[in-house]
N, C-alpha and C positions, 0 to 999 in steps of 0.2 A: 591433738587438734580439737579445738572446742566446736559441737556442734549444736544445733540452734532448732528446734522445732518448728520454733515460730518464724517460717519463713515470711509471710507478709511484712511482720517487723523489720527484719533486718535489709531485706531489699527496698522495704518501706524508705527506709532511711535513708541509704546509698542510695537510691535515687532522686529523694528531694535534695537532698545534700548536694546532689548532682548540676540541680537545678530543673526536674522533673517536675509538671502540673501535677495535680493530684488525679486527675482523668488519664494521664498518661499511664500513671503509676497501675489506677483500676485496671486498664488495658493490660500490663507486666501482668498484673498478679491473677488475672482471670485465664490470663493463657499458662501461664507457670502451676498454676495451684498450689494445694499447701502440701502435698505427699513427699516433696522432694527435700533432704536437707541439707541448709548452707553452714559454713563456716563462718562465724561470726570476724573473724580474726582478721585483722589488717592483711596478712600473708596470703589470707586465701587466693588461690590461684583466680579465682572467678572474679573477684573484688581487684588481683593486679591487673589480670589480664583488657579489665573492661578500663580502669582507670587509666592503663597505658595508655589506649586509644585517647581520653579526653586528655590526657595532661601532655604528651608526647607527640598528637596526629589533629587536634582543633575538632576532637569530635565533639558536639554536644549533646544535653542528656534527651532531647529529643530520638537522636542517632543512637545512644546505648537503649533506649526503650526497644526502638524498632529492632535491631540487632536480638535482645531478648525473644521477644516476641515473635521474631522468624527464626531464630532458632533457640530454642529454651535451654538445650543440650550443651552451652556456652557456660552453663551456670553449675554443669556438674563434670566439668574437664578438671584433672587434675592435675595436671602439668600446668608451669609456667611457660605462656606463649610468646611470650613479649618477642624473645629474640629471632624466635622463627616468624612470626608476624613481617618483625623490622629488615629480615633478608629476602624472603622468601615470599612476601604476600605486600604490604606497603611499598617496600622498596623496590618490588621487582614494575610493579604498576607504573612507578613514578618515572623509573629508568628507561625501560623497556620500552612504555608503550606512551610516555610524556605524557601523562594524566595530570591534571588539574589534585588539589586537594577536595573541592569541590565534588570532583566526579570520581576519584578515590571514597570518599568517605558515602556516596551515591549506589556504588559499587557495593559494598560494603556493608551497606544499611539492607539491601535488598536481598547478599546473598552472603548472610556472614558464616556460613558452613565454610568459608575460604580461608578461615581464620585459624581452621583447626588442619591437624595432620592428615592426609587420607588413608586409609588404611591398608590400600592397593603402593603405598610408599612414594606416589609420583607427588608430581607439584607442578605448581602453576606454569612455572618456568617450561616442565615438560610438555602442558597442555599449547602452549603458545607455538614452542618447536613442533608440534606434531601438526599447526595449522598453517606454519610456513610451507613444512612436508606438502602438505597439499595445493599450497598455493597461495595462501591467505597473505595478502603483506601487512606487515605490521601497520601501516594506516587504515587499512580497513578491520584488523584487530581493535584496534582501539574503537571505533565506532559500533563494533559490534559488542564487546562488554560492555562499555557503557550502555547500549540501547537492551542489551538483555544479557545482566549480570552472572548469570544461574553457570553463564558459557563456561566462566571463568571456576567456576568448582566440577566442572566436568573433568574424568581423567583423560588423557590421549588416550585409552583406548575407543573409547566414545566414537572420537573422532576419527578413529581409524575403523570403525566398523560399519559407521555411515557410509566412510570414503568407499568403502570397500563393497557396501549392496549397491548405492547408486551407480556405481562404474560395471556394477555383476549383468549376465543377461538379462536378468529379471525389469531392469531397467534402461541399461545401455544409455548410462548420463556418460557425457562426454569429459574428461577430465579436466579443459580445458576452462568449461560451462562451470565447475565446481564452487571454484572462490566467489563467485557474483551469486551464486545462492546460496551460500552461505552468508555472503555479506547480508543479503536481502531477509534470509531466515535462521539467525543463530540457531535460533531454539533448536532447529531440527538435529542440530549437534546431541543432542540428551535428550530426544525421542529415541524409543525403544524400537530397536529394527524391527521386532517383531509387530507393532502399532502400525510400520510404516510399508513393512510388507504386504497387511492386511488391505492396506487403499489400492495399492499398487496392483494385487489380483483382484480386487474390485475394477479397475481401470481399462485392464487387460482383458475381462470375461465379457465386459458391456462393448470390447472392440475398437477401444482409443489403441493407436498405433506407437504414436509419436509419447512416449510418456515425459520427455525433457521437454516438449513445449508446454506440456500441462503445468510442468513442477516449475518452470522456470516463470510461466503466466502467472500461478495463484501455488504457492509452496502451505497457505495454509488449508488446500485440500489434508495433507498429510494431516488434521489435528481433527478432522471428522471421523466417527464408525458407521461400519457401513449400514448400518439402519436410516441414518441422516444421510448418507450417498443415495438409499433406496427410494426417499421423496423425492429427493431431487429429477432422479432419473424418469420415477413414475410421471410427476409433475408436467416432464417435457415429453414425455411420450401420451400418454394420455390426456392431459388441459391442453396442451399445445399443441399435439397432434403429430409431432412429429416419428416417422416409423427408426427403428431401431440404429442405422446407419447415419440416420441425419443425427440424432442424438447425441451419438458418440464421435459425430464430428462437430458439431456443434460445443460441445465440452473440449473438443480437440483446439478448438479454434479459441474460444474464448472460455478459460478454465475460471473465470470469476465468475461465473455464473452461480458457483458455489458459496459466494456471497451476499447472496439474493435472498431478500424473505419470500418465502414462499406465499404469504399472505401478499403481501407488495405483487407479486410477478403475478397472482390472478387478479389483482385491482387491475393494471395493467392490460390483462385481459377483455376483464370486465367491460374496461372503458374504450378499447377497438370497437368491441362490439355497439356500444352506445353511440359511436358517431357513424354504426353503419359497415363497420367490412365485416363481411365474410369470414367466416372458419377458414377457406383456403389458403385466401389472402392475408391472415393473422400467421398462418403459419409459415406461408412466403416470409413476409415483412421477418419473426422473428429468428428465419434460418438467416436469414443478412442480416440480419441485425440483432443479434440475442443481447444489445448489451441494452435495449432497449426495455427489455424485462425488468433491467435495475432503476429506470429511473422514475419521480417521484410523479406521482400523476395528478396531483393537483397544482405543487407548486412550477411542473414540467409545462407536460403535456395540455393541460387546459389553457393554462396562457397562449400557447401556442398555435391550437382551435381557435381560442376566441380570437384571437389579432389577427385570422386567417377569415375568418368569419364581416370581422371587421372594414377589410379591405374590400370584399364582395365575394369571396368564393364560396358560393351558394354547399357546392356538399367538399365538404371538409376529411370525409371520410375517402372519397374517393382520389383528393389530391396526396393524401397523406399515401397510399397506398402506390401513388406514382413514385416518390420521392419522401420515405420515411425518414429518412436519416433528420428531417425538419425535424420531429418530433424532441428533437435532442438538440437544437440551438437555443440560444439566448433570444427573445424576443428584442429586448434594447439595444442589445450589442451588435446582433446578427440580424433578422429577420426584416425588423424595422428601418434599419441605415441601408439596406438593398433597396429595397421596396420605396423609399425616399426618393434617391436617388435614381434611378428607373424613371418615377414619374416627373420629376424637377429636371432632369440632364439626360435624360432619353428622349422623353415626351412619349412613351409607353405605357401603357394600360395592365393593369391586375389582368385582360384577355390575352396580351402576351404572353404573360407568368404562366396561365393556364395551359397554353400552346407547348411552353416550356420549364415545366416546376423544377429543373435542375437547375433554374437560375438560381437559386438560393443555395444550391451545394458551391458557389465559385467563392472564392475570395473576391471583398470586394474591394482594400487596395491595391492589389498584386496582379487583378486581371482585369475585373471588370470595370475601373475607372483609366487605369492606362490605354485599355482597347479602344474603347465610348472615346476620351480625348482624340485616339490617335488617328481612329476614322474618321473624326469630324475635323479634323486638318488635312488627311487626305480627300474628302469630297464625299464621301460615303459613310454617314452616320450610322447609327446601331439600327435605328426604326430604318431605316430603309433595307439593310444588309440581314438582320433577323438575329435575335437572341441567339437561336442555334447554329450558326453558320459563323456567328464572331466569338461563343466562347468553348464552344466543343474541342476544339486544334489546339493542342502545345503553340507555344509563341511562335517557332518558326515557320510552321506551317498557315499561323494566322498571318503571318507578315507575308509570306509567299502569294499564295492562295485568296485571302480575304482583303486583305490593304493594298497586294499587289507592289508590295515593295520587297527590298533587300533583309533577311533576319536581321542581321548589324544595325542598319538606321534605327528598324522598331526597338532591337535590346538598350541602343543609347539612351532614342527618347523614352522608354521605359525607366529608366536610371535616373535620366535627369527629372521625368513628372514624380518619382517616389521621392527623389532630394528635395524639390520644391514641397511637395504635399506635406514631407513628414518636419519639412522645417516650419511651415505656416502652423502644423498642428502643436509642434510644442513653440510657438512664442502664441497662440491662443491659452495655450492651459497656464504658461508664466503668466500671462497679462493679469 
């Protein structure tokens, strides 16, 4: 076999020939280097094996760059692959899991160590069967390689060692919970138990109980070390305030929190304080509401002040503190079209809102336009009966209780003003 020094040459070639940019190529040859040598020779296993793929599977030389370039190891295989490729890795994709070529050569591009033997002697085929083992149905296989290819060169024991800590005491995941977090987190198939054990006794020592509601909330806790756990927890215990207990129920509760910038979640801070709450009440507001940490506080939370502001409510800080969850509506979509309506079909005042800041947690086609109609055909409108007395009560009890009529009558005319409402709204937006 003729060998060749000058690697850039030779894969120089084969890949313009290929139909490679020349930037493509810089990219091969900067990851490849020139230590390694090729076969010049039509035969080379490296030279059939990639050509199979363009001339036999629709790859282009885009696709054989990338394929290099993740894995360079492609170029020093000695063995012809072709056939096992065409049984065992192409054709098991296409058959098995009714892949696209598209999303075969996708697969492919990202994780092309699937191309080769493993040296543990399994195959993909075995990888697929060890995820039915667990649960996994083939349609949510196929969504899961393609969304994170890496799955598909994992061996079954991978996935049988995951299976086997998440189900241990250490964790007590419920077997049944398994397939939807995996569908949700391939990756964690080919994390390293021991990586994942590491969070897990971090979890445990801070006093989170429940560890399947953590993993099944946010499964990318698992790809943090615990030094990045150790802000976080600082962060809520000491900026936030909150003592040891609420912390780790608060993570219990809402495990995304672990997708917060930590910068982000003291701006947040910051700006409680600038319109006036308290430290107590900062830390009230974010034990209900820690998802409030995450959101953006200029394009949020400020709009939300100032159209609060706008309407008359003198301290802004104190209504937020009645009913924070505002903090986190749509001004146009939410906030606004209550507040409209209120004063155009109630004949109610921003002093009402004040009386009752939960008016803005109601939906306002589902409760609060059907209600306002219904007592003002019964004789007793909203201003007279009170925000809080017509929308506090489940429907039945408002029908009972507030309208003085039968559940049944209010559910129909309920049915019938959403049929009416939602028909005039789309032959508005057709118009």
């Amino acid at each position: 076999m003729q060998l060749e020094q000058d690697v850039p040459d030779i894969l120089t070639y084969f890949l313009l020939q290929a139909g490679a940019t020349h930037a493509e190529v810089g990219a091969v040859l900067a990851v490849v280097g020139k230590d390694i040598q090729l076969s010049s020779s039509n035969e080379a296993p490296w030279r059939v094996n990639l050509s199979y793929l363009v001339e036999h599977h629709s790859f282009i030389a885009s696709d054989i760059c990338q394929i290099i370039q993740n894995w360079p190891a492609i170029l020093q295989i000695q063995d012809d692959l072709t056939a096992y490729i065409e049984r065992n890795v192409i054709g098991l994709l296409r058959s098995s899991l009714q892949l696209r070529r598209s999303e075969i050569r996708k697969i492919i591009r990202r994780a092309p160590q699937i191309l080769g033997q493993r040296k543990c002697g399994s195959t993909l085929k075995d990888t697929l069967q060890a995820l039915e083992l667990v649960g996994v149905q083939l349609r949510a296989m196929k969504g899961m390689i393609v969304a994170h290819p890496q799955l598909a060169a994992c061996p079954p024991s991978s996935v049988y060692y995951t299976t086997a800590f998440l189900m241990s005491r250490e964790v007590r995941f419920q077997s049944t919970s398994l397939p939807s977090l995996f569908k949700r987190a391939p990756w964690l198939i080919g994390q390293k138990v021991e990586d994942v054990r590491a969070v897990v006794l971090w979890l445990r020592q801070i006093g989170v109980q429940d560890l399947e509601t953590v993993l099944r909330g946010f499964p990318e806790v698992l790809l943090k070390d615990a030094s990045c756990l150790d802000g976080y927890y600082s962060f809520l215990c000491e900026e936030v305030c909150f003592n040891y207990e609420e912390a780790s129920l608060v993570i219990q509760m809402f495990p995304s929190i672990f997708s917060l910038s930590l910068n982000e979640g003291r701006q947040v801070l910051a700006y409680f304080r600038s319109i006036g709450i308290n430290q107590a009440d900062i830390t009230k507001i974010c034990k209900a509401f820690p998802s409030l940490l995450t959101l953006d506080v200029e394009s949020g939370m400020k709009r939300v002040v100032a159209y609060l502001e706008e309407i008359g409510i003198k301290n802004p800080g104190r209504f937020v503190v009645s009913i924070p969850a505002i903090l986190g509506f749509d001004v146009e979509t939410e906030i606004r079209p209550k507040f409209e309506y209120l004063k155009n079909n109630m004949s109610l005042t921003i002093f009402d809102i004040i009386r009752f800041p939960a008016y803005f947690s109601y939906p306002l086609e589902y409760v609060i336009m059907p209600r306002n109609e219904f007592l003002t055909l019964c004789g007793g409108p909203m201003a007279t009966v009170g925000l809080s007395i017509a929308l506090s009560p489940g429907d039945n009890d408002f029908a009972m209780k507030v309208s003085k009529s039968r559940p049944e009558t209010y559910l129909l005319f309920k049915k019938a003003f959403l049929k009416k409402y939602h028909a005039a709204k789309l032959a508005l937006k057709c118009s």
